[in-house]
C-alpha positions as CSV (number, residue, x, y, z in Angstrom):
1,X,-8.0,-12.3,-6.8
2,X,-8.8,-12.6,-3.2
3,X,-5.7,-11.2,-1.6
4,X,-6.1,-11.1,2.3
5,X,-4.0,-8.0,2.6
6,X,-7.0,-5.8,0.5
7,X,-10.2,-5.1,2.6
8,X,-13.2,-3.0,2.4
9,X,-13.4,-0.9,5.3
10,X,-15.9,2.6,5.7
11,X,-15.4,4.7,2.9
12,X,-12.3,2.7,1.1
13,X,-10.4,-0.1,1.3
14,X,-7.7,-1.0,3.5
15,X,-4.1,-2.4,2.5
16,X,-1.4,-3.8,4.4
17,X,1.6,-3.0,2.8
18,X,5.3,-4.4,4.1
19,X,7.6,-1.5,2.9
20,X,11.0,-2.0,2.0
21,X,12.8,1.8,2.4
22,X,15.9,2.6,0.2
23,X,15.4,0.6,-2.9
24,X,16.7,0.8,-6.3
25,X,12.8,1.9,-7.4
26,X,9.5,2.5,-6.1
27,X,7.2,-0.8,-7.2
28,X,5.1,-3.6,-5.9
29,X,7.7,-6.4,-5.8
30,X,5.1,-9.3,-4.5
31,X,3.3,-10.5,-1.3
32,X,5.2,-11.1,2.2
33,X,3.7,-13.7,4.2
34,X,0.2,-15.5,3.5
35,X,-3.1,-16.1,4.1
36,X,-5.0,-13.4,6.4
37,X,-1.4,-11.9,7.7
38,X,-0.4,-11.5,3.9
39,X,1.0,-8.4,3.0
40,X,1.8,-6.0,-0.3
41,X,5.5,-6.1,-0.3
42,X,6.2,-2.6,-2.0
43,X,10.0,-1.3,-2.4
44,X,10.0,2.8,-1.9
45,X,13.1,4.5,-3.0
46,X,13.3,6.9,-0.4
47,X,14.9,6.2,2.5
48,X,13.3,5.8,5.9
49,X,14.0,9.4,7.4
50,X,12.1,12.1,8.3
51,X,8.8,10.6,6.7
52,X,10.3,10.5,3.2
53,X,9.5,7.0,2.8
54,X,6.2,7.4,3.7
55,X,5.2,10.0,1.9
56,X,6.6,8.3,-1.4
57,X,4.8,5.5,0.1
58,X,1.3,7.3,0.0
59,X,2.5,9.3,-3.5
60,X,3.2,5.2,-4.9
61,X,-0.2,4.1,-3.9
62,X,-2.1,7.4,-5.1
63,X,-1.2,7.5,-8.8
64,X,-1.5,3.3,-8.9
65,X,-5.0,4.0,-7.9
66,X,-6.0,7.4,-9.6
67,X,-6.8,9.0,-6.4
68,X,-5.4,12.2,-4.6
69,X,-2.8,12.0,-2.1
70,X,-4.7,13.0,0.8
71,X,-7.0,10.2,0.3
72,X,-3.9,7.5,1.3
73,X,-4.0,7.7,5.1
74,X,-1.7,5.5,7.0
75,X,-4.1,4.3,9.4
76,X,-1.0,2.4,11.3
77,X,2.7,1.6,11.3
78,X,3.5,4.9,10.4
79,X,6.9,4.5,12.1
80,X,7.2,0.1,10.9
81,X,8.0,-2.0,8.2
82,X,4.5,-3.6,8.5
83,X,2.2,-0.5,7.9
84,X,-1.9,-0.4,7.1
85,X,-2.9,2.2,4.1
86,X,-6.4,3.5,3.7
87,X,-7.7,3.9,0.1
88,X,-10.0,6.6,0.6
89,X,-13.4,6.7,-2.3
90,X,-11.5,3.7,-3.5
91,X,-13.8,0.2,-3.9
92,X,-12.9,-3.4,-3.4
93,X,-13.4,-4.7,-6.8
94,X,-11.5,-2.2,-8.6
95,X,-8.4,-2.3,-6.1
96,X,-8.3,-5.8,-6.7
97,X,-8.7,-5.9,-10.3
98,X,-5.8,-2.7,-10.4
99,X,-3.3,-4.6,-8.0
100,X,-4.1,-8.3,-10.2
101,X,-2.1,-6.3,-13.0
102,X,0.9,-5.8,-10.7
103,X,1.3,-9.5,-9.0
């Protein structure tokens, strides 16, 4: 899988991640948009207040990837839709092969 929305980056990887606040579930429901702008579309149940959807946001992506919670930073779009995670002692090949399970 070679999924323009994962990327190595200094110490982790990088994912850009289109959150949808307010859903029935938390889960990865897919891919919004394509090529390099290509985003992990992710439903978070929590609503968009007070930085409860973020946090369930980073929570989501921590125990998909078997790493802590403080090693998900939101490196932007902590207030958008359209947001870019970093993954923190995670590596390329084994984000990819974990997210190839999900879409």
């Amino acid at each position: 899988m070679s999924a323009g929305f994962v990327r190595a980056a200094g110490g982790g990887v990088t994912l850009a991640v289109r959150a949808q606040p307010g859903a029935k579930k938390t889960a990865i429901t897919g891919v919004y948009g394509e090529g390099p702008a290509a985003q992990l579309k992710i439903a978070v149940q929590a609503p968009a207040v007070e930085g409860r959807a973020n946090s369930a946001l980073t929570s989501f992506l921590a125990e998909l990837f078997g790493i802590t919670k403080t090693q998900v930073d939101i490196v932007s779009g902590e207030l958008s839709r359209s947001k870019v995670l970093l993954l923190r002692g995670a590596s390329l090949e084994q984000t990819q092969s974990k997210l190839a399970e999900w879409i």
